[in-house]
N, C-alpha and C positions, 0 to 999 in steps of 0.2 A: 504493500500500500504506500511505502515512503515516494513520494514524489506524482503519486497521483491525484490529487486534491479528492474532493468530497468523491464518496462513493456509495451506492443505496446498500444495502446487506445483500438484498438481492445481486445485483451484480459484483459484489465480493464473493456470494458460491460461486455463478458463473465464474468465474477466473479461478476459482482455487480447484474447480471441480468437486463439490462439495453440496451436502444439502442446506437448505436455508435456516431449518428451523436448529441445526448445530451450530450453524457460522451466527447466527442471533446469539446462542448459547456463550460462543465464545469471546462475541463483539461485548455481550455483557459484561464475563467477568474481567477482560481486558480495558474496558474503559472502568471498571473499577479499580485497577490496578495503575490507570493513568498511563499505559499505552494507545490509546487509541481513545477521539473524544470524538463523541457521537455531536452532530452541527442541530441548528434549529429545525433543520428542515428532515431531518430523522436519517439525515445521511453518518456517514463517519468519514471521519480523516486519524491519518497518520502524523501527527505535527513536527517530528522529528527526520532529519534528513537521515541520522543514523544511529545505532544502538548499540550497546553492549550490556547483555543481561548474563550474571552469573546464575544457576538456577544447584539447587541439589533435590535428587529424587531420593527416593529410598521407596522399596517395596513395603506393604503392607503384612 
C-alpha cells in the first residue's frame, strides 16, 4: 500500500488476492496498531513511505 494513496478494502483484496471480509479483518487490527489509517471517506492509506517492524511469534 506504501505509495498508493487512498485505497477502498475492496480493492486492497483485489491486489493482495484475498477475501474482503479478512482484509477488513486485518485493515482493523492494523489501523489499531497505527499502520495503516482508515480516510473519511472509508478508504485507507499507508502514511508511511517505509517500515521496519520487529515482530516475535511464539506458538501456542
Amino acid at each position: 500500500m506504501q505509495g498508493k494513496g487512498e485505497l477502498s478494502v475492496r480493492e486492497l483484496a483485489r491486489s493482495v488476492g484475498r477475501d474482503v471480509k479478512r482484509v477488513h479483518e486485518d485493515v482493523v487490527i492494523l489501523a489499531k496498531l497505527g499502520l495503516l489509517e482508515r480516510t473519511e471517506n472509508g478508504g485507507v492509506v499507508c502514511p508511511y513511505s517505509s517500515m521496519h517492524i520487529d515482530m516475535y511469534l511464539k506458538a501456542a
